[in-house]
N, C-alpha and C positions, 0 to 999 in steps of 0.2 A: 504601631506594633501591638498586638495581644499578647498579654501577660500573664500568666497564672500565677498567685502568691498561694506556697502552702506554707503554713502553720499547723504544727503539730502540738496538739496540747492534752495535756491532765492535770487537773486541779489549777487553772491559770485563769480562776475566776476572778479578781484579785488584779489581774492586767491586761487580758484578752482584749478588753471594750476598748479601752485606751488606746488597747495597739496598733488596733487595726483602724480607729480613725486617725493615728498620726500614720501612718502609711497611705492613708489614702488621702492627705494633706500633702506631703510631699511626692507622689508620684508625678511626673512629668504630664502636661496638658496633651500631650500626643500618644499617651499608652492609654492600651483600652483593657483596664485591667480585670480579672477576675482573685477573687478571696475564697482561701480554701480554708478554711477552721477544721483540721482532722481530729477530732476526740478520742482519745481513747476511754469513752463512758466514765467521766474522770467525777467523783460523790460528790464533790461540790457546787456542781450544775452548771458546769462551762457550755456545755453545749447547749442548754435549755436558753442559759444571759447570751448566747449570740444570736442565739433563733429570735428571741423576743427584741430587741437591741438593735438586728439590721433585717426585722421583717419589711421593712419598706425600699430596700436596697437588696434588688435582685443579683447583683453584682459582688455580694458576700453570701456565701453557703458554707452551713457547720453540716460537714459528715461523720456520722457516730458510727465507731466500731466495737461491736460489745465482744467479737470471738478476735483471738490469734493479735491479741494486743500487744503493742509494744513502739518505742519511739521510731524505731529505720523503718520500722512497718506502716506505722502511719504514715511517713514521708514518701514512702512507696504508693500507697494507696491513697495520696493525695497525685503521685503523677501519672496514675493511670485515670485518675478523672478527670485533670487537666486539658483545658480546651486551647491553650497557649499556644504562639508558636514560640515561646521562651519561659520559662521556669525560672520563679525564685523562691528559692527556701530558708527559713531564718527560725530562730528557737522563739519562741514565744512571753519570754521572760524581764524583757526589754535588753538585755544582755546585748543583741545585735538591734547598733542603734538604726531605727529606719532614716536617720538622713543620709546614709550610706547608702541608699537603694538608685538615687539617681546615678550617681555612678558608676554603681556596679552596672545598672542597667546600659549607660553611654558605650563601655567597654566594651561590653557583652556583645556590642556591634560588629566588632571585631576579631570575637575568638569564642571560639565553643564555648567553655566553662569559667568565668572567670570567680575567684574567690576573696573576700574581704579576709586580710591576714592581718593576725595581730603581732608576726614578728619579720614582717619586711619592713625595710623603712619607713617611716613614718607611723607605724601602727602598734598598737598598744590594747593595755586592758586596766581596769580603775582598780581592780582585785590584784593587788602584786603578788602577795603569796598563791594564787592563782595563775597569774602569771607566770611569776620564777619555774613554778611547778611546771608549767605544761611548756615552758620553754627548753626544758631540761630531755622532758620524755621527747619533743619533740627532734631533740637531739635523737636520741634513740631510733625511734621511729624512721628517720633517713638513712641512721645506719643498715636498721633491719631489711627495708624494703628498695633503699638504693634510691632516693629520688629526690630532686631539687626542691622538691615543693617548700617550703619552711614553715609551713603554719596547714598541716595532716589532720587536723581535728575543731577544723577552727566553724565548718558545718553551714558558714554565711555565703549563699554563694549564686549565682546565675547559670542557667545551663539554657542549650536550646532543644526545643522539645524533642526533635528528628534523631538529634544527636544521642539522646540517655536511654531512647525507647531499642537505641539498638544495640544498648547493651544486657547483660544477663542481670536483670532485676534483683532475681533471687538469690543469686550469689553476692550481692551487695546489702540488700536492705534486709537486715535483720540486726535485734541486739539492739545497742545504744549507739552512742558519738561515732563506734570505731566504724560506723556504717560510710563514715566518710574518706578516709585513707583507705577503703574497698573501692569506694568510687576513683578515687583517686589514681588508685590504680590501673584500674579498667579504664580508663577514660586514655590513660598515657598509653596502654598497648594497643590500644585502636586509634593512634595516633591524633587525636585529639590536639585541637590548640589550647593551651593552656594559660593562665596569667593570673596573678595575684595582684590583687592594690592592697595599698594599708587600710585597717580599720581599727576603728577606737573600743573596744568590748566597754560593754556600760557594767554596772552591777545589778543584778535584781531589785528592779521593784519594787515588786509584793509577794509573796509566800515563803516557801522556803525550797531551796533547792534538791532537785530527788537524785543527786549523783555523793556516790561516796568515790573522794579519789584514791586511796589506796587500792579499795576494791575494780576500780577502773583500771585503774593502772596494772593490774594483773591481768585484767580479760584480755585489756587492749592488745598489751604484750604479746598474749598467747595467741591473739586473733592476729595478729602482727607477722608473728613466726607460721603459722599455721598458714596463710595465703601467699607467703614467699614460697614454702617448699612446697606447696600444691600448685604453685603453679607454674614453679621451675621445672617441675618435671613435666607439666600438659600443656607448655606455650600457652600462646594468646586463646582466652574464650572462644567460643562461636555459639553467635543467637542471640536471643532473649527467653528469658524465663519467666 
């Protein structure tokens, strides 16, 4: 199988190198993987420490975006370069541990999208107050939008390539984490196979993390309520954007 891994990064100079030679330690001997480093021009020279670091492994490429930056954008314009016939996406922070990638990838055999969850059984995060927190809104979040998923934000997850290209891009990636409860969405009204396994959230590495949660926790809300009533009222999408 061909793979594409995107990683979307800024300032993840600090744990990029790492990460992606433990990902490429654990990928299966039968996946022909490809590495997508998306930068968003981040000052600490993340993209320059990948370029120098895997110039001899044509099998990892750092793509720099200096306009219209941002994290669901990066993750978007890593799967428009994707040459995969399966897509995974994972934060860059070591937060999602890459021994979880076999897995995901085994599943993924059997169903469109599958998601590493850190509140189905067996899955967890080393951050409890992090946890409690996003277990709470995720509470929320089911309410808001109606949907079994239990872990909306959790961002670790496998898709197949055929599958997300047919959905409306643009109406999904933009903004932060909430880019995924949009996918989320979209993926269940186009009837999508869906499944969750457990996974274990590490804690960061190295640097510092660039999300503030209360401020999160407002957008998300608003982004929450804001794609229920928009699209209660126009049914299912049609296209890609």
């Amino acid at each position: 199988m061909k793979l594409s891994i995107i990683l979307p990064t800024y300032n993840e100079a600090g744990n990029i190198v790492m990460l992606v030679r433990e990902i490429l330690k654990v990928l299966p001997r039968d996946i022909e993987a490809e590495v997508l480093v998306v930068d968003d021009n981040s000052p600490d020279g993340t993209f320059g420490i990948v370029t120098e670091a895997f110039a001899a492994n044509p099998n990892v490429r750092a793509l720099l975006r200096t306009t219209d930056r941002g994290f669901a954008k990066s993750i978007r314009h890593g799967i428009e370069n994707a040459a995969g016939e399966s897509i995974l996406v994972m934060d860059t922070d070591f937060t999602h541990n890459p021994a979880e990638i076999p897995r995901l990838l085994h599943v993924g055999l059997a169903y469109d999208l599958v998601s590493g969850s850190r509140f189905c059984a067996g899955g967890n995060m080393q951050d409890r107050t992090h946890y409690l927190a996003s277990l709470a809104f995720n509470w929320v979040l089911r309410v808001i939008l109606r949907t079994q998923v239990q872990d909306n934000l959790g961002g670790y997850f496998t898709i197949k390539r055929e599958k997300i290209r047919q959905l409306p891009l643009g109406d999904i990636f933009y903004g932060y984490g909430e880019y995924f409860f949009r996918l989320l969405h979209f993926a269940q009204l186009s009837c999508f196979t869906i499944v969750e396994i457990p996974a274990q959230y590490l804690d960061r590495k190295a640097g510092k993390s660039k999300s503030n949660f209360l401020k999160l926790l407002l957008s998300y809300t608003i982004a929450a309520v804001s794609l229920k009533i928009k699209y209660r009222k126009v049914g299912k999408p049609s296209g890609r954007q």
